[in-house]
C-alpha positions, 0 to 999 in steps of 0.5 A: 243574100246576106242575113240580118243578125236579129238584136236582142228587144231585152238588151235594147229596154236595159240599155235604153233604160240605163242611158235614160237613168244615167242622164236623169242623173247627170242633170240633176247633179248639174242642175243641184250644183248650179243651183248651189253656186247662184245660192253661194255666188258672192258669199266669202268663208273665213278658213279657220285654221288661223285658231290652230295657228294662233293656240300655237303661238301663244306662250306661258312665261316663267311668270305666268303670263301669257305671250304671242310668239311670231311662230313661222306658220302664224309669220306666213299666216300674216303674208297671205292675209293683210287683214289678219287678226284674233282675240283668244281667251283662255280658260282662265280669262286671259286674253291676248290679241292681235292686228286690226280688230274690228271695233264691233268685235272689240269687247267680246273677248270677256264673253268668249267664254260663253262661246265655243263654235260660230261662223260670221259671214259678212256679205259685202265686200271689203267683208270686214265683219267676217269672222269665226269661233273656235275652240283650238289648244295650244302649248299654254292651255285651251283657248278660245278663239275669234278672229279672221284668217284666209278668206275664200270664196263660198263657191268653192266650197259648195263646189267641195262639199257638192262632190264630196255628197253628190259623186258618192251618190251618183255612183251608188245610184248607178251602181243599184240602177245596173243592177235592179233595171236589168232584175226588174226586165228579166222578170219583166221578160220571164214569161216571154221566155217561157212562151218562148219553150211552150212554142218550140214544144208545138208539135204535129203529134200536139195538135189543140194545144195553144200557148198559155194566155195568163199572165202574158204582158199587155203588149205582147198578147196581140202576138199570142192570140195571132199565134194562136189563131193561126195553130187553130185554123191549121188544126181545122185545116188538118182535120179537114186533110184528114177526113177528106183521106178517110173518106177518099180511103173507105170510098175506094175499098168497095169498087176496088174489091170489086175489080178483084173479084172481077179481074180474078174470074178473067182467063189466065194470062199476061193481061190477068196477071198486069190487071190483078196487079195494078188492082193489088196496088190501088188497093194498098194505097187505099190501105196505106191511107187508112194507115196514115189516118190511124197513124194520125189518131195515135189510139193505138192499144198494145197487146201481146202478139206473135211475130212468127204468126203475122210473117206466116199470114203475111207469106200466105197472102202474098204468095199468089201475088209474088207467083204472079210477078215470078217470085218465089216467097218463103218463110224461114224461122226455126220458131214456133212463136215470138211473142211481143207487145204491139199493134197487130194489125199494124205490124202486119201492114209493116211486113206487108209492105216491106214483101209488096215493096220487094214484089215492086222493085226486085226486078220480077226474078228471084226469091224473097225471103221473111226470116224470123230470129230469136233476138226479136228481128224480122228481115225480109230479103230479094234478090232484086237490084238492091237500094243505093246507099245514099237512098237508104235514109230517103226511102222511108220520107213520105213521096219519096220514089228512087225512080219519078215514074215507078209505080206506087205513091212514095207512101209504103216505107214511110208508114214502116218507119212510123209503125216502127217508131210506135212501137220502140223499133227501128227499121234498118236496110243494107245489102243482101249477100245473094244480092239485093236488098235486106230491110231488117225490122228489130223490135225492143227486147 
């Protein structure tokens, strides 16, 4: 079945957000401009340039008056617009004009003085009162100047001085929305990120641990407190897995010692010899989930502990049982001690499970040894069929048994390689020279 590829909540907010910004401002510029061109619709601007024009065509003769000289510009200024005319005055309070000017603009070339900036807007057509003031130089002096040039329509220059004020400011607000949604949902998002770390740190070894509930957004807190529920209800499900191991495990150590003791009394033979082991393997599985529930607290108290001491009890316990299986056990070191930290009891069980495993799986023939070294290494070794390589790994996962019907509960390496790991070793299997199987404890230092 193909797999849906999950999208990102956090790209969708930003996207989703942006898009809506974006369009908020789209229509806003539309609805501002439109608004501009029904407010300017029908409004007519005189083009000032006609007083640059006209301050050039001006002239001093030799006498010292003033003249209009026909200049190309102001030629082609007359084409374009018919109604074309201006009064300039120059500092002085000389004045020259031309065209049709309007009468109401008649007299004002004496107080053009007095003025330097207007802008006349006439609103009905065929705008005769339109016109403009400015103040413009020219080869005979400074003058100023009324009058009217090209006319053109106020909606167009709404629709300039519109793009000219609105684009610069639409992309400076897109610009600063790309970069603040994107900061504001990050930040938005940041302690969902580290729930997100809390979560992937949730561990069997961790069990009470819950994700932090402070400052976890409104809408997300439903997922917390399910989260959370559910890592409660398998804590007390744990729990109860555990007592129930616990109990189940003391409860059979009794009747168990019992058959021992019981089966130890019967007539040497094969039937005593079968009985005392299946007792000796119920009782190792009553050891084996003790083990695990001790495992499981993780209370365990370092101390110093020799090595050559464990194996030699270990040798000695073992003896009869491998006797009776047709072993032959023994114990190999040239030392007298080798002293680490670690868990006495533990390591015990750890070589004690790797001798019973060996007493199970060799085939009931051979040797098995427990060699000791100085570099902190205890190998235990048969003369059995040995392990396949590509079990060397699986053997030590819980349950797991290289054949379904064998006997045992698949619990004995698996508890080895936790011990191991407790104590910073390893637990290693490889192939003994003699034939067989060679499980190689090595401890740290």
């Amino acid at each position: 079945m193909k797999s849906l590829k999950s999208r990102s909540l956090k790209r969708r907010l930003i996207a989703q957000l942006l898009l809506f910004q974006v369009g908020i401002l789209f229509l806003f510029s539309v609805a501002f401009v439109a608004y501009l061109i029904q407010a300017g619709d029908g409004i007519v601007l005189s083009d000032p340039e006609f007083a640059d024009v006209a301050a050039r065509a001006i002239e001093r003769k030799a006498d010292g008056h003033l003249v209009l000289d026909e200049t190309d510009e102001l030629a082609k200024l007359r084409q374009r617009s018919a109604d074309f005319w201006f009064i300039a005055r120059s500092d002085k309070g000389e004045i020259v004009q031309t065209g049709n000017v309007p009468p109401v603009y008649a007299d004002m070339g004496q107080y053009l003085d007095r003025l330097t900036y207007a802008d006349i807007r006439d609103t009905q057509a065929p705008f005769t009162y339109l016109a403009v003031i400015r103040r413009a130089s020219g080869p005979a002096g400074d003058f100023v100047v009324l009058g009217k040039g090209d006319v053109f329509s106020m909606t167009y220059a709404i629709l300039l001085l519109s793009n000219l004020l609105m684009v610069p400011i639409l992309v400076l607000l897109v610009i600063v929305t790309i970069i603040v949604i994107p900061w504001i949902v990050s930040r938005a998002f940041s302690r969902l990120s580290t729930i997100a770390k809390e979560a992937e740190a949730i561990d069997i070894d961790r069990r009470g641990y819950r994700l932090p509930e402070v400052g976890i957004p409104r809408e997300v807190m439903p997922l917390v407190n399910a989260i959370n529920g559910a890592l409660q209800r398998l804590d007390e499900g744990h729990e109860r897995h555990q007592r129930f191991i616990l109990d189940a495990a003391h409860e059979l150590r009794t009747p168990v010692a019992i058959l021992q003791t019981r089966v130890e009394t019967i007539v040497d033979g094969p039937i005593r010899n079968r009985l005392l082991s299946d007792a000796g393997r119920i009782a190792a599985l009553a050891e084996q989930l003790l083990d695990l529930q001790r495992l499981d607290v993780g209370n365990t108290h370092f101390a110093s502990i020799d090595l050559v001491e464990i194996c030699r009890n270990v040798a000695a316990d073992m003896a009869p049982l491998a006797i009776a299986q047709g072993y032959e056990l023994s114990l190999e070191t040239g030392l007298d001690h080798l002293v680490i930290q670690g868990d006495a009891g533990a390591l015990q069980r750890v070589v004690f499970n790797i001798v019973q495993n060996a007493i199970e799986h060799a085939g009931g023939k051979g040797n098995i040894t427990i060699r000791i070294d100085r570099s902190a290494v205890i190998e235990v070794t048969d003369e059995g069929p040995g392990i396949p390589a590509a079990e060397r790994d699986r053997i030590f996962e819980p349950f797991h048994r290289l054949h379904p019907h064998e006997h045992g509960a698949g619990l004995g390496l698996n508890l080895v390689k936790e011990i191991m790991q407790r104590h910073g070793g390893h637990v290693v299997v490889s192939d003994n020279p003699q034939g067989g199987a060679c499980f190689r404890l090595c401890f740290p230092g």
